[in-house]
C-alpha positions as CSV (number, residue, x, y, z in Angstrom):
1,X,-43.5,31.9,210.8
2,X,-40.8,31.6,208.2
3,X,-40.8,28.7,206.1
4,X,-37.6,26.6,205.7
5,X,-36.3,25.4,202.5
6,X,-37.3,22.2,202.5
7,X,-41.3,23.5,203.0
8,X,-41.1,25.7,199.9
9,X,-43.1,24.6,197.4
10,X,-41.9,24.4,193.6
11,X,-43.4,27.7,192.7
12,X,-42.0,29.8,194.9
13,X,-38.2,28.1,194.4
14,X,-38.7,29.4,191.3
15,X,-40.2,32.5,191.8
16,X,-37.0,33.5,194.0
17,X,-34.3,31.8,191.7
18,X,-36.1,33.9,189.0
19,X,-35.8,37.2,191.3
20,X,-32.8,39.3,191.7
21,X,-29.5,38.3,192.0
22,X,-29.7,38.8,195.8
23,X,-32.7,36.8,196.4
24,X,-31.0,34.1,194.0
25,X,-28.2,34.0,196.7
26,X,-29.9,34.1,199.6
27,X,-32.0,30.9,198.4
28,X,-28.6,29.2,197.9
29,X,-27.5,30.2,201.1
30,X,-30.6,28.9,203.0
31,X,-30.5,25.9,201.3
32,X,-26.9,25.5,201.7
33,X,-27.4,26.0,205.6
34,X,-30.5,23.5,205.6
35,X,-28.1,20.9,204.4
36,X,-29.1,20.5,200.8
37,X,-25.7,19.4,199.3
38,X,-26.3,20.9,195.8
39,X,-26.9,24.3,197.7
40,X,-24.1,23.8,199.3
41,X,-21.6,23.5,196.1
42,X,-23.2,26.2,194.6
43,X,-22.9,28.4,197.8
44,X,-19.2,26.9,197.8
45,X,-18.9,28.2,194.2
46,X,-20.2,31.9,194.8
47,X,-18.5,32.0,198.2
48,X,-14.8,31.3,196.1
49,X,-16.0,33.5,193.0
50,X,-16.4,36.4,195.3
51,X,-12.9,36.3,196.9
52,X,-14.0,34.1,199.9
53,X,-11.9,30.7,199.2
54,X,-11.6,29.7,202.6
55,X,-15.4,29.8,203.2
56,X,-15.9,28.5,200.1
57,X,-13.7,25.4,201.0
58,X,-15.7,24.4,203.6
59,X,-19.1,24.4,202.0
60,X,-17.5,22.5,199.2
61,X,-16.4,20.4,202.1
62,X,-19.6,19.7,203.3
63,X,-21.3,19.1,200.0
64,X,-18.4,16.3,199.6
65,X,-19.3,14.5,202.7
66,X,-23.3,14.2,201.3
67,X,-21.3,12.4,198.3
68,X,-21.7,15.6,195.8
69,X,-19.2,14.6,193.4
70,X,-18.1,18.3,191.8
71,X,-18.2,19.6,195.2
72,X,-15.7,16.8,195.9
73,X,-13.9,17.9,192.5
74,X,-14.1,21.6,193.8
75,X,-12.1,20.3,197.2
76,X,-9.7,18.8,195.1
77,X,-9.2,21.8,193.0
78,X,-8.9,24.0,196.2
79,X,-6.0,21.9,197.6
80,X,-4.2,21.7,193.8
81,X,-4.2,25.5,193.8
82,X,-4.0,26.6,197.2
83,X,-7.9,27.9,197.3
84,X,-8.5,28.7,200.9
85,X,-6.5,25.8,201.6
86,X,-2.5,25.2,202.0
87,X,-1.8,23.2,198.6
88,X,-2.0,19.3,199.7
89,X,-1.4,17.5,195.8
90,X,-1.7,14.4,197.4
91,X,-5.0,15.2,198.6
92,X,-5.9,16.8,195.4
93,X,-5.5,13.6,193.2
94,X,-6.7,11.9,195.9
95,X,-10.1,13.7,195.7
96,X,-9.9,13.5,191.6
97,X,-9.6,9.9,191.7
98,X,-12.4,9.4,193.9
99,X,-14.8,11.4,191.7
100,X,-13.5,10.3,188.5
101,X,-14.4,6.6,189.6
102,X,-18.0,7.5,190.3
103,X,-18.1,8.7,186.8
104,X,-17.5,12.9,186.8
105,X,-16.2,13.8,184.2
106,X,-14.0,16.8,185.4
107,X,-12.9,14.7,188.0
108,X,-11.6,12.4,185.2
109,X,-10.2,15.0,183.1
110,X,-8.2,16.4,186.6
111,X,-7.2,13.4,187.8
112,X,-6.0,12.6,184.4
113,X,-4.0,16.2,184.3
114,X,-2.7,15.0,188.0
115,X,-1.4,11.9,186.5
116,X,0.4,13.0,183.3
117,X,2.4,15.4,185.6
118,X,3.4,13.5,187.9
119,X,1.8,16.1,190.8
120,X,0.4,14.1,194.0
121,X,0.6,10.9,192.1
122,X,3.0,8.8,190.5
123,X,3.6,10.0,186.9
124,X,1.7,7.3,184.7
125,X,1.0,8.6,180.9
126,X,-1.1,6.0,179.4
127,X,-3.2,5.9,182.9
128,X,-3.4,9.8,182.1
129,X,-4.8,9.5,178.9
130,X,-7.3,6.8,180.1
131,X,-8.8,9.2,182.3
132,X,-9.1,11.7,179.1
133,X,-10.4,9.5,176.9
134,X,-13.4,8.2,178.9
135,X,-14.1,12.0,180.5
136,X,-14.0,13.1,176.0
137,X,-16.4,10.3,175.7
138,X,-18.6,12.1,178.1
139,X,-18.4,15.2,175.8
140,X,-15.5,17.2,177.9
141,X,-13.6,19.7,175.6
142,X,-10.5,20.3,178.0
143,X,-10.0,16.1,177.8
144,X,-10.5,16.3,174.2
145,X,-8.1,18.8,173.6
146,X,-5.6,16.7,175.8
147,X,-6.4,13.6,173.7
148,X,-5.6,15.6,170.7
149,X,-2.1,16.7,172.3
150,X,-1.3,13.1,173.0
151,X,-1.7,12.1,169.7
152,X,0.4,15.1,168.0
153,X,3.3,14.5,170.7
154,X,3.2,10.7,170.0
155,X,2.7,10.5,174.1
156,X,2.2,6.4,174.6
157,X,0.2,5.9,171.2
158,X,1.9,6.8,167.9
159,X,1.9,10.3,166.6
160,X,-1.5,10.5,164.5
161,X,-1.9,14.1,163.4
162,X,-5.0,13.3,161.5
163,X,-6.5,11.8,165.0
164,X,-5.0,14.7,166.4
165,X,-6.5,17.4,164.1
166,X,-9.8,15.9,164.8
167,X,-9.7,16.2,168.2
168,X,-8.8,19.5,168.2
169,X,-11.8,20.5,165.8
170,X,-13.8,18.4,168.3
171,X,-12.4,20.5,171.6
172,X,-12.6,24.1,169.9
173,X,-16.2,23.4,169.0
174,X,-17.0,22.4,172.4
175,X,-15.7,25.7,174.0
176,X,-12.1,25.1,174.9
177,X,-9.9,28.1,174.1
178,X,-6.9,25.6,174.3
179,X,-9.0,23.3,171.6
180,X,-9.3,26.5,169.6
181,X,-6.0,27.4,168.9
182,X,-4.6,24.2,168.4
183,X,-6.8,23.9,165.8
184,X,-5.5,27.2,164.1
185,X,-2.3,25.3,163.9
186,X,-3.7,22.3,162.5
187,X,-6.0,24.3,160.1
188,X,-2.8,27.1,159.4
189,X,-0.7,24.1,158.9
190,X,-3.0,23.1,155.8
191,X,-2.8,26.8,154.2
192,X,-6.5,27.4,155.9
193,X,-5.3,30.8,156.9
194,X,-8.9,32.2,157.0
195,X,-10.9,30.0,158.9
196,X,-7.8,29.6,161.5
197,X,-8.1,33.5,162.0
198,X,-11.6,32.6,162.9
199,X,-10.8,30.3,165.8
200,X,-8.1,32.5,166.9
201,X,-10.5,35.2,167.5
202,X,-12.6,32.4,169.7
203,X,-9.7,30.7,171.2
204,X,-9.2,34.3,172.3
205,X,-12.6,34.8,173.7
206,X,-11.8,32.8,176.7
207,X,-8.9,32.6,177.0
208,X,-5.9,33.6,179.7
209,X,-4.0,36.3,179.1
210,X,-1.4,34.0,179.8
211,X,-2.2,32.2,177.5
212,X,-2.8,34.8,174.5
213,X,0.8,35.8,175.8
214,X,2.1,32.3,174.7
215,X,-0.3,32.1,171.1
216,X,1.0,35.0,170.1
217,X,4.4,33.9,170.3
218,X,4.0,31.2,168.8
219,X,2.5,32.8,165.5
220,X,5.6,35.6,165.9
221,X,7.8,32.7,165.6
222,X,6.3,30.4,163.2
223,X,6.0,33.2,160.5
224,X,2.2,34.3,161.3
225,X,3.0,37.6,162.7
226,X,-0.5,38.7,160.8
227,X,-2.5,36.9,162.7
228,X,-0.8,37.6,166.1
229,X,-3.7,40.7,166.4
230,X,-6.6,37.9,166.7
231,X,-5.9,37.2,169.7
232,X,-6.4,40.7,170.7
233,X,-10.0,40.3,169.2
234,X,-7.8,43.1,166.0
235,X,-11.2,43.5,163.7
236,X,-8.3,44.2,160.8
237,X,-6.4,41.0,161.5
């Protein structure tokens, strides 16, 4: 007789999450289909990486309803961009601000995105950048970063660059590509030409071709058409 999750003991959880990446999955899946919600967010997350949104949304779903606060995060996320869902932002921020206010950080840093744009919520800046603040004080680059960019654009506190160029140091050191380039710029805009090639190349590392599309660009038009090759990982540049 086979035994259910729930019966496994300690060693042999580990034994199989240590196995191959198929007998990794089909833990996850039995535990997911057990009912064990952090299974089930995890299945959710393998389910949308592979292509399978919709089937992903409704273990993330599921997860949400045991109280699993990314999972909730993740439902969110599926109805902002239209992940095996029709896009509901009203939902979205709805979901955000639920897990923000039990304390996740990403939720925080979402819901905070939600409000600064205005998208399935009413358009409230300095609300915005109370969501990043407290999600940075939990050590979230992205909410750094956007700290930082509130600061440079003077957005409801006064412009501080030096506030804003630590923030930035603080994001790119905590793996945000975004955090990264912006502080290039801060550390280009001091004549620091060689350590802002360095966290071009990183910013690039992670980053969204998108993204590299609009850094490069920028460096084109603001005279830095040297170090336009970094973020094309250019050895050279």
């Amino acid at each position: 007789m086979t035994e259910s999750v729930d019966q496994l003991s300690r060693e042999t959880i580990a034994a199989r999450l240590s196995g191959s990446p198929e007998e990794r999955a089909a833990l996850i899946r039995e535990g997911a289909e057990a009912g064990v919600a952090e299974a089930q967010a995890v299945y959710g997350q393998m389910l949308l990486d592979g292509g399978e949104a919709a089937a992903g949304f409704g273990w993330f779903n599921k997860a949400a309803a045991q109280g699993h606060l990314m999972a909730l995060n993740m439902v969110g996320r599926c109805y902002d961009l239209g992940w095996g869902t029709a896009v509901n932002k009203r939902r979205a921020g709805e979901c955000f601000r639920i897990a923000a206010e039990a304390g996740l950080d990403w939720a925080m840093y979402n819901y905070g995105t939600a409000l600064a744009l205005g998208e399935g919520v009413t358009e409230d800046k300095a609300a915005a950048l109370g969501w990043f603040e407290k999600a940075a004080a939990l050590g979230n680059a992205k909410a750094v970063n956007h700290v930082g960019s509130f600061n440079e654009d003077g957005w409801v506190v006064p412009r501080d660059m030096a506030k804003a160029a630590e923030c930035y140091a603080r994001a790119a050191q905590g793996g945000d590509f975004r955090g990264a380039f912006n502080h290039a710029r801060m550390l280009l805009a001091d004549g620091r030409v060689a350590e802002a090639r360095i966290w071009l190349r990183e910013s690039a590392e992670t980053a969204t071709p998108a993204f590299i599309e609009k850094a490069e660009a920028w460096l084109h038009a603001n005279g830095f058409v040297e170090l336009a090759g970094a973020m094309r990982g250019d050895a050279g540049c």
